[in-house]
C-alpha positions in Angstrom: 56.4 80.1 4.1 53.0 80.7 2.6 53.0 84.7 3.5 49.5 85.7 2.9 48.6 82.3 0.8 45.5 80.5 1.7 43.7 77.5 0.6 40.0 76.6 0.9 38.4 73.5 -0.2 34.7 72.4 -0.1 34.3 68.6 -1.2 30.6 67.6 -1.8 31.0 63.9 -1.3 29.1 61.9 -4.4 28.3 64.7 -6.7 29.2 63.3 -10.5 29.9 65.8 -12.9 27.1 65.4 -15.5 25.1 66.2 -12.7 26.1 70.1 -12.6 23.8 72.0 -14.6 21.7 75.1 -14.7 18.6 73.5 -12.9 20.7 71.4 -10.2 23.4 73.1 -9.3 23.2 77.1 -10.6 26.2 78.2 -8.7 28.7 76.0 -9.7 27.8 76.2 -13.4 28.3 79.8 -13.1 31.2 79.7 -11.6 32.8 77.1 -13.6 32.4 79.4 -16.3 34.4 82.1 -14.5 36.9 79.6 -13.0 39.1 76.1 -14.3 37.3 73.4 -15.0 38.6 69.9 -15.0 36.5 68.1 -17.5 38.9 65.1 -17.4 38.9 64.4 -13.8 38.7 61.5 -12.2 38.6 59.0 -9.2 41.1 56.8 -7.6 40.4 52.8 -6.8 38.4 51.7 -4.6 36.4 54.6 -5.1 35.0 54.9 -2.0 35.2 58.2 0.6 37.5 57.0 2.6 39.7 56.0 0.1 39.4 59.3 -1.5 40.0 61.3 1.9 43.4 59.5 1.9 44.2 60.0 -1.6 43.3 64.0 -1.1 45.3 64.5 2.1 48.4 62.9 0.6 48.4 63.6 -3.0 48.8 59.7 -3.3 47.1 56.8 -4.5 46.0 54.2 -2.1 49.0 51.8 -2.7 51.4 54.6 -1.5 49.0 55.9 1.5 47.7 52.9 2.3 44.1 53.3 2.8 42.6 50.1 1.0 38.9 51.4 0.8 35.5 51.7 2.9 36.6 48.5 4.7 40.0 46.5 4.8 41.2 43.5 5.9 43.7 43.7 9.0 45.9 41.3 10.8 45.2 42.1 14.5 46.9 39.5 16.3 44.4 36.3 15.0 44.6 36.4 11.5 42.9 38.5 9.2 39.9 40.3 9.9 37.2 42.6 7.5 37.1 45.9 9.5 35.3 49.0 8.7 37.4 51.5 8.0 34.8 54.4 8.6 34.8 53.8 12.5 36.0 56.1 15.1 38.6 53.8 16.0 39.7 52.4 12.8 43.1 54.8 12.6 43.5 53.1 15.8 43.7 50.0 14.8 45.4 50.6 11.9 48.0 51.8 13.8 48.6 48.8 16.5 47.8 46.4 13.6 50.5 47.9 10.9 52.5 49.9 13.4 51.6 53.2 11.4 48.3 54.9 10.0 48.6 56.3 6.5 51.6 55.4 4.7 52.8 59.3 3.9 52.7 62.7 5.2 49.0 64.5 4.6 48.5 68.4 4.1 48.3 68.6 7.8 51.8 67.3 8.5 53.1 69.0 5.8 51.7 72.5 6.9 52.7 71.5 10.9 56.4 71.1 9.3 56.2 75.1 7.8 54.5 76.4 11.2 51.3 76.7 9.6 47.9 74.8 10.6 45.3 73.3 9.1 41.4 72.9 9.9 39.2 70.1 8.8 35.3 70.0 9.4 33.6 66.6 7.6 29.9 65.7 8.4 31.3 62.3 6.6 31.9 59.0 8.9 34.4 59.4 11.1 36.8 57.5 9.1 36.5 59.2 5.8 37.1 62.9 8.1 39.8 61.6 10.3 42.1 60.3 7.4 42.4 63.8 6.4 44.9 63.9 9.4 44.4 60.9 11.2 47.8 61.5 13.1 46.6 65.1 14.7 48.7 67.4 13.7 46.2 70.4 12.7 42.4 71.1 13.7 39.3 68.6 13.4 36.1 68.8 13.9 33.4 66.2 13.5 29.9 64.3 15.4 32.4 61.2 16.6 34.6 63.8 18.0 36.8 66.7 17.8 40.8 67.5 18.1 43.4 70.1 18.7 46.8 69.8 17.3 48.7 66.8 19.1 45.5 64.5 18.7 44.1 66.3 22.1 40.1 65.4 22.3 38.2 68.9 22.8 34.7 69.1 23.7 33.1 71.0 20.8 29.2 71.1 21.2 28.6 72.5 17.2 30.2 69.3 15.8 28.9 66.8 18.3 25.4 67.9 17.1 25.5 67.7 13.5 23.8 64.8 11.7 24.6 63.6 8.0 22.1 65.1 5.9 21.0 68.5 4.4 20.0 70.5 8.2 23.9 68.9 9.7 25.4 70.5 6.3 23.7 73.4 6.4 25.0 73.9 10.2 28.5 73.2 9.5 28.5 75.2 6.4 27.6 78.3 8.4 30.1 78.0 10.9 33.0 77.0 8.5 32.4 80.5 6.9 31.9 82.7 10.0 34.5 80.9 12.6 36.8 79.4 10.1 37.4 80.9 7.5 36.6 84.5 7.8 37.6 84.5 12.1 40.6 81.9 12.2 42.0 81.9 8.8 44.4 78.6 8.6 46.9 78.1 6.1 43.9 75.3 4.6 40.4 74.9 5.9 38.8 72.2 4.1 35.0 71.2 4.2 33.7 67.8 3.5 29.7 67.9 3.2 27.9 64.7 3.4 25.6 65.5 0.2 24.6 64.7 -2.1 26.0 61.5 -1.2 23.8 60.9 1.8 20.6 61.1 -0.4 21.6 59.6 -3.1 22.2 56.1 -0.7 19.0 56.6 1.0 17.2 57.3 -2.0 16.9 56.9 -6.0 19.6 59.1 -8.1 17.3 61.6 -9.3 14.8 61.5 -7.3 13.3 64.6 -5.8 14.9 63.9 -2.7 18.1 63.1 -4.2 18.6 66.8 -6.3 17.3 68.7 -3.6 20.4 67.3 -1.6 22.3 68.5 -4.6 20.8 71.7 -5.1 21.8 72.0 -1.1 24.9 71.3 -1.8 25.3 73.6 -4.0 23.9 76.6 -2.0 26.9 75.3 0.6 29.8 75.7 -1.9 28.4 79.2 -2.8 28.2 80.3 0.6 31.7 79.2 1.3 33.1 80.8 -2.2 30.8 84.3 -0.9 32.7 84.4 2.6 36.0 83.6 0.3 35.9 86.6 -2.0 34.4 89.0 0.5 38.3 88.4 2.2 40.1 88.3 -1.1 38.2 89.5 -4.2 41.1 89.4 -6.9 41.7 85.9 -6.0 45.2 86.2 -5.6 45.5 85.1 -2.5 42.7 82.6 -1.3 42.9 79.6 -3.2 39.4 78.1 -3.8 39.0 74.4 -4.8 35.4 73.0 -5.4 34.9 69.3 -6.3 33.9 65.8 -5.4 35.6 62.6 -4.5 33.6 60.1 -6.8 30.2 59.6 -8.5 27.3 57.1 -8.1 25.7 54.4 -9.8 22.0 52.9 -8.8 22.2 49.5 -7.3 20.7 46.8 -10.1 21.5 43.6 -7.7 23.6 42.1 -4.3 26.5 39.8 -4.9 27.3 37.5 -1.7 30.7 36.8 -2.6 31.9 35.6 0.0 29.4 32.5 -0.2 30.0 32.2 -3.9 34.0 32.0 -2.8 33.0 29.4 0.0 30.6 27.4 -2.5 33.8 27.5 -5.3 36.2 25.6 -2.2 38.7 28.4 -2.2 37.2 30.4 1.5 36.9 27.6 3.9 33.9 29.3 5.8 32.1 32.5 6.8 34.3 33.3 9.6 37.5 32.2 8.3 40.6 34.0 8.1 42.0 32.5 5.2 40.3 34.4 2.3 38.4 37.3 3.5 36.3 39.4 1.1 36.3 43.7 2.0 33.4 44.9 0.1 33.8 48.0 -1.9 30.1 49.1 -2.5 31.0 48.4 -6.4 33.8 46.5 -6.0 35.7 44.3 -3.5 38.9 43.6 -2.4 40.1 40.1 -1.5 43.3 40.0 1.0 44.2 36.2 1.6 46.6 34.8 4.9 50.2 33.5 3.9 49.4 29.9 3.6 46.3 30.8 1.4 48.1 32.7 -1.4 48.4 29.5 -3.5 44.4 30.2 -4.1 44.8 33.5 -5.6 45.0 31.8 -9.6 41.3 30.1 -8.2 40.4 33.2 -7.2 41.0 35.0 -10.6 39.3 31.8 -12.9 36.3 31.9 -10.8 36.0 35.7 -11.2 36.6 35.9 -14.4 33.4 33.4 -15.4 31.3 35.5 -13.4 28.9 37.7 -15.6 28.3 40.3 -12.8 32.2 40.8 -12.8 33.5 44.0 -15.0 37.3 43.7 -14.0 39.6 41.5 -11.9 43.1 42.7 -11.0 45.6 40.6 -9.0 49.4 40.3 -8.0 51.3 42.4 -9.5 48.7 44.3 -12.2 46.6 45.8 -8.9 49.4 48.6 -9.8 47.9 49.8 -12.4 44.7 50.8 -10.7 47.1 51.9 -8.0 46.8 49.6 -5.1 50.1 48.1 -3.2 51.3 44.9 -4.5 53.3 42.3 -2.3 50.8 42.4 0.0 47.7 40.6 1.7 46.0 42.4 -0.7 46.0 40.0 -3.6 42.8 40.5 -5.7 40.5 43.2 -6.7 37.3 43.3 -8.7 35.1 46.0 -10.0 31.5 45.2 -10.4 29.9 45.4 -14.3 28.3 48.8 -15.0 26.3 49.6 -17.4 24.6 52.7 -19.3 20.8 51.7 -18.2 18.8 54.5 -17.4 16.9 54.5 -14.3 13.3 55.9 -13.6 14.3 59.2 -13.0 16.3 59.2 -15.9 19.7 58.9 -14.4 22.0 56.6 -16.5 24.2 54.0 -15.2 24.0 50.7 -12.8 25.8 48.1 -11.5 26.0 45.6 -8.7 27.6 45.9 -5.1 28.9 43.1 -3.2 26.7 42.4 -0.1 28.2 44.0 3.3 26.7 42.6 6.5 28.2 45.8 8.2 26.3 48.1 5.9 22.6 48.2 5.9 22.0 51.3 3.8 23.4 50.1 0.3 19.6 48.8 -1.6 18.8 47.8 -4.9 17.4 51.4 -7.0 20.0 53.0 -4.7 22.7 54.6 -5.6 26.2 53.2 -5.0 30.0 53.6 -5.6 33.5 51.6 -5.2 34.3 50.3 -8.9 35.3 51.9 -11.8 32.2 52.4 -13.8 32.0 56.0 -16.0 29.7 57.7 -13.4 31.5 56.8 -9.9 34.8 57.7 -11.5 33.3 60.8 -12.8 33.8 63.2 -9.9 34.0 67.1 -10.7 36.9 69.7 -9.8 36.5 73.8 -10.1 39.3 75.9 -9.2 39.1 79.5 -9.0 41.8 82.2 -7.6 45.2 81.0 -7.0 46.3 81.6 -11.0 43.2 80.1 -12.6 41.7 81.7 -15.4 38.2 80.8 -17.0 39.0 77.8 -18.9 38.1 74.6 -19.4 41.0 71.8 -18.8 40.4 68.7 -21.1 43.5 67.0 -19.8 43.3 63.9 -17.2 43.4 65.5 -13.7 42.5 63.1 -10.3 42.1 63.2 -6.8 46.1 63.3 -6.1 46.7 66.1 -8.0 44.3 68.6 -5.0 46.9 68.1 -2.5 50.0 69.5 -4.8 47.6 71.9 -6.1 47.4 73.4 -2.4 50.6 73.3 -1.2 52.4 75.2 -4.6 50.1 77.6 -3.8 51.2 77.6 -0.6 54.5 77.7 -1.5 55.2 74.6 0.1 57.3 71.5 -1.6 55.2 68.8 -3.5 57.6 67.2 -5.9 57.3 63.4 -4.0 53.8 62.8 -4.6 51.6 60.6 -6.7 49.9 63.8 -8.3 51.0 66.5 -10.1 49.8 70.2 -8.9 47.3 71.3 -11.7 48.3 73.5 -14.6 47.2 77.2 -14.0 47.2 77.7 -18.4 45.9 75.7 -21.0 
C-alpha cells in the first residue's frame, strides 16, 4: 500500500524540449534546475497523443497496449475500416471489434487492485483522455463526458464547459489544484492540458500565438507544482512529474497516399477494405485484409522510391519501433524531416499524410506522428519522490512515467515495457 505516497502529473501535450527556456517557459527552467531532468527523453511510435496516453497509462509501447495511433484501422464486422481513434466512442468500438480495449492493465487498474484511486482531467480529445483508463476503474473528467469508478456517466458541469485552448486550461488547471489535489487527494491525479499543442496546430511554431500558449502552459504546471508543495514541501511524499508526450514539426507539404497506393495498383479504390491507409499526422500506418497481405513487398518498393518517405518499417522489423507484429498492421512509414527553419525561427519540417477526418493539420502548421528529432523530442522534470537536482543524460521514454509512479507508490512494476526512472546519477 502507498501509506502517505502520492503522485501528480501535469502533461502539456506538444511542448518539445528545446522549447523550455528562460523567455518561454520561466518556471520550468527553474525548476529543472532544482529537480531531474531527462535530457534523453523521448517519444514512442506513432507519436501521436493518443498513442502516447496509452503508452503513459501502461508503461508499454503500442505493440503491447495496443493503441495503434491518432486513427487505426478496425475490422468491425465488414472488413477493415480507418477510424478515429480520438472519438468518444472509439474505446467502444475497440472493444466490440477486438473483444478488449487496451491490451494491459493502466495506472488506474493497477491502483483499483491496491484499494487506491485514481483521477484523470484531460482538455485533450476524448480519445487521447479516456485511454488513460478507458475501462473505468478510477475518476475522469473531460468536455465529451465524465465517469465514476465502474465507467458510471456523471453529470459534471466544470468539465462539460471547458474548451481546448488557453481559457479551457486555465479553468481546469484551477480546479485540479483546489478540488483535486489539495481537497480529494488520490493516490495519482494526473492533468493533461491541451497546450501548447492546440496553438501550435492552429498556428505557426513560434509564432506569437503559438508561445503565448506555451508560456500558458507553463503558468499551469507552476500552479499545479505551488498547490503540490504547499501539502508536502520536503517532497517526500508527493511525487511530481512534469513533461510532454511528443514534439512538433511545421507542415512543409500533404501526401494523399492513399491515391498514390491506388494509382501504384496495390489499393483497389478509395473505399476499399483491402489496403487501408491510417494517417499518423507525420506518418501512416497501413493495415491490409487477409487476402491482401501478398501486396505488402509492393507496398514497401513503392515506399521506398518515394522522396517524401524518411522510413518504412514492415512485418516483422515494426518491432523495433515497437508496434505488434502478426497483425493487420503490416506497414509503417514516417514522413522525411528535415532541419529547415521556419519564419519564426523554429527549426524542423516535414510532410503529413492527408486525413479527410482532420481539417486542422495545414501547411506552415505545426505537426507530429513520425520520428523526426523535434516530435520525438518531448521533455520530462521530476521533482520529490527521491530526485535530486540533476540532469539525466541517459535514454528515458514515455513507458518509463508509469513505473516511475507506481515504485513510488510502492506498487509492483516489474512487467512493463519501461523501466521506473533512476532517482541518482
Amino acid at each position: 500500500m502507498r501509506g502517505d505516497k502520492r503522485a501528480v502529473v501535469v502533461i502539456c501535450d506538444s511542448l518539445r524540449n528545446d522549447l523550455i527556456n528562460p523567455a518561454n517557459t520561466p518556471f520550468l527552467v527553474e525548476l529543472a534546475e532544482r529537480a531531474t531532468s531527462f535530457a534523453a527523453h523521448r517519444s514512442v511510435f506513432p507519436s501521436t497523443t493518443r498513442a502516447s496516453s496509452a503508452s503513459v497509462a501502461t508503461g508499454c509501447l503500442p505493440a503491447r497496449h495496443g493503441l495503434l495511433g491518432n486513427t487505426m484501422a478496425l475490422d468491425e464486422g465488414d472488413g477493415l475500416v480507418c477510424r478515429n481513434a480520438g472519438q468518444p466512442d472509439f474505446r467502444d468500438r475497440m472493444r466490440r471489434a477486438t473483444g478488449r480495449t487496451l491490451h494491459v492493465p493502466t495506472l488506474a487498474e493497477r491502483l483499483r487492485w491496491h484499494g487506491e484511486t485514481s483521477i484523470v482531467c484531460g482538455n485533450v480529445s476524448p480519445g487521447a483522455a479516456y485511454f488513460q483508463d478507458p475501462d473505468g476503474h478510477g475518476w475522469m473528467y473531460h468536455a465529451a463526458g465524465s465517469f465514476a469508478p465502474g465507467a458510471r456517466p456523471i453529470d459534471d458541469p466544470p468539465s462539460a464547459a471547458l474548451k481546448k485552448g488557453i481559457a479551457g486550461d486555465r479553468a481546469m488547471t484551477e480546479r485540479f489544484c483546489d478540488e483535486i489535489v489539495e481537497e480529494r487527494a488520490p493516490a495519482l491525479a494526473l492533468m493533461w492540458l491541451s497546450e501548447p499543442d492546440y496553438s501550435g496546430h492552429h498556428s505557426p511554431l513560434g509564432s506569437a500565438q503559438h508561445l503565448a500558449a506555451i508560456a500558458h502552459a507553463d503558468r499551469c504546471v507552476r500552479q499545479v507544482h505551488q498547490s503540490v508543495r504547499r501539502l508536502d514541501p520536503s517532497g517526500e511524499d508527493i511525487l511530481f512529474l512534469a513533461g510532454s508526450d511528443h514534439g512538433m514539426e511545421t507542415v512543409t507539404e500533404a501526401i494523399d497516399l492513399c491515391e498514390l497506393l491506388i494509382a501504384a495498383g496495390i489499393k483497389a479504390g478509395p473505399e476499399s477494405r483491402d489496403v487501408v491507409v491510417a494517417p499518423q499526422g507525420t506518418a501512416a500506418t497501413i493495415f491490409f485484409a487477409d487476402d491482401a497481405r501478398g501486396r505488402v513487398a509492393a507496398t514497401v518498393d513503392f515506399l521506398a522510391r518515394e522522396n517524401w518517405v524518411g522510413r518504412v518499417v514492415a512485418g516483422g522489423d515494426l518491432a523495433r519501433v515497437g508496434l505488434p507484429t502478426g497483425t493487420a498492421l503490416q506497414v509503417a512509414v514516417a514522413m522525411a524531416a528535415d532541419d529547415r527553419v521556419n519564419p519564426h525561427g523554429i527549426a524542423g519540417s516535414a510532410p503529413i499524410v492527408s486525413d479527410p477526418g482532420d481539417p486542422e493539420s495545414k501547411i506552415g502548421f505545426g505537426q507530429h506522428g513520425g520520428l523526426g528529432v523535434n516530435e520525438q523530442s518531448p521533455f520530462l522534470i521530476a521533482e520529490g519522490g527521491g530526485f535530486a537536482a540533476r540532469v539525466e543524460t541517459r535514454p528515458s521514454c514515455l513507458i518509463d512515467i508509469a513505473p516511475t509512479v507506481l515504485r513510488h507508490l510502492r506498487m509492483d512494476h516489474d512487467d512493463m515495457d519501461g523501466q521506473a526512472l533512476a532517482l541518482m546519477g
